[in-house]
N, C-alpha and C positions, 0 to 999 in steps of 0.2 A: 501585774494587772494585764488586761486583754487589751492588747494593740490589733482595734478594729478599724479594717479600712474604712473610707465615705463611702465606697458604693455598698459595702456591709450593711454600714447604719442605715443608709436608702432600702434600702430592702427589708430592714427591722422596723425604719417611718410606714412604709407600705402597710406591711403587718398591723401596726397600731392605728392607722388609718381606718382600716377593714373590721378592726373594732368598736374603732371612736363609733364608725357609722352603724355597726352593726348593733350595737349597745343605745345609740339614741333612737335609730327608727323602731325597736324592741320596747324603749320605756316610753315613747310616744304611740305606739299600738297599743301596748297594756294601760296609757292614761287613756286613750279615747276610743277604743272599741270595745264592742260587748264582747261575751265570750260567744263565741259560735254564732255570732250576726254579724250577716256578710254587709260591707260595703260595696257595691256593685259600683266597677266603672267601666266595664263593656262586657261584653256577651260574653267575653272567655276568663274574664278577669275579675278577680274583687280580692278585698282584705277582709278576713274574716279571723280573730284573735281565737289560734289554739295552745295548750300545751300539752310538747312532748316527753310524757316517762322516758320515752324510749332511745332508740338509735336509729338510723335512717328509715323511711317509710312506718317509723312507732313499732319497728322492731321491735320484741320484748316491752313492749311500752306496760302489760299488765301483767307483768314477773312479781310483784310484787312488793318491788322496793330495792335489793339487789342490788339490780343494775344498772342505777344511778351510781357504784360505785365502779362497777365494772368500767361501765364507762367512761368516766369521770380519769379512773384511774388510765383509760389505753390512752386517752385525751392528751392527758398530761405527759407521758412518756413519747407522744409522738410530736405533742409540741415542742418537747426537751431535745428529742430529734434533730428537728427540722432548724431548730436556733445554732444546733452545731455546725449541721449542712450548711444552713446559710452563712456559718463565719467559714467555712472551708472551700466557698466554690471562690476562681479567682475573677480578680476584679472587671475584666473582660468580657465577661458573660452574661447576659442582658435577660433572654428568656425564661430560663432554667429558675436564677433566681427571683424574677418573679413571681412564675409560677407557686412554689415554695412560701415566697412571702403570702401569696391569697391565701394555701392551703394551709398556714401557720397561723391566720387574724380570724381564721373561720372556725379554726378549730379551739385557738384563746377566746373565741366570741360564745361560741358555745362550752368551752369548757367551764366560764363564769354561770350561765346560768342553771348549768346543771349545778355546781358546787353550791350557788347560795339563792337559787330559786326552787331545787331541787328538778327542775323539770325545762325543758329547751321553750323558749319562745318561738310558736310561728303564727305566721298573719300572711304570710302572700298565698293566695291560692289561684292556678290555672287553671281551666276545661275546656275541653266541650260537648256542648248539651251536657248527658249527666253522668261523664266518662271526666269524673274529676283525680288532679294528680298530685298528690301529698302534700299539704302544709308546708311551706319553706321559710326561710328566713334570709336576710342579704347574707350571713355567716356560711349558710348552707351555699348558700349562690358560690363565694368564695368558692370554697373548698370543689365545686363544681367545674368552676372556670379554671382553677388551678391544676389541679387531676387532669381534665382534658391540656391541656396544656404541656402537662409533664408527659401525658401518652404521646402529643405530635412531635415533642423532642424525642423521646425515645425511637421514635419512626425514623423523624428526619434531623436527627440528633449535628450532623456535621454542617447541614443544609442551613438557610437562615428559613426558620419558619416562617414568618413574615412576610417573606417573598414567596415562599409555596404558596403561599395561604392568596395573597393578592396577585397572583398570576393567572392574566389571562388565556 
């Protein structure tokens, strides 16, 4: 059997976390918003329920059908990945696998709705005026905040980011 450390399993919680929420705010948008009627709550902001065929930005989104499995399929093999990485980083290491866990709940969060909705939920949308920026979703967020994350450790990989980051 797999002798997982605690701070493993904290990092596998994170990940299921980043689902939990990303999977209820996803079936609370699709019970109460219309398709493509925005909820407005500031000038730059609103929820407005899409779905994506596709992959980032509706990449391929009208391929035809496809690449929901393409998809579906890179999804999966990078989240089988990243559950390895995450049993392998040692227990010391704070940022790194964080990082990982967001970009592992984001990509579990949409790996489910592509497999059994066939198509990614999104509902958050930014702008301004009419300079609008793709459909997102908290899963997308994830794997956003995680990504950047893994590039400022690769940067200041030795350094504690934390402290780069909030230094005056």
């Amino acid at each position: 059997m797999f002798n997982l450390s605690k701070a493993t399993i904290a990092w596998y919680l994170i990940a299921l976390a980043v689902i939990l929420v990303d999977q209820v705010s996803k079936y609370l948008a699709t019970a109460s918003l219309e398709m493509h009627t925005p909820i407005i709550f500031t000038s730059f902001f609103n929820f407005t329920l899409m779905y994506n065929e596709g992959a980032a930005f509706s990449f391929l989104s009208d391929a035809g059908g496809w690449q929901r499995y393409l998809f579906s399929g890179l999804a999966g093999a990078v989240s089988i990945g990243l559950v390895i990485w995450l049993a392998r980083i040692p227990s010391y290491k704070r940022w790194e696998p964080i990082a990982l866990a967001l970009v592992l709940g984001g990509a579990i969060g949409n790996l489910y709705d592509r497999v059994v909705l066939g198509h990614v939920v999104d509902f958050i949308v930014v702008h301004y005026q009419d300079h609008y920026w793709p459909a997102f979703n908290i899963a997308d967020s994830a794997i956003s905040v995680g990504a950047i994350m893994l590039v400022i450790d690769a940067f200041f990989g030795k350094k504690n980011p934390v402290r780069w980051l909030l230094r005056t």
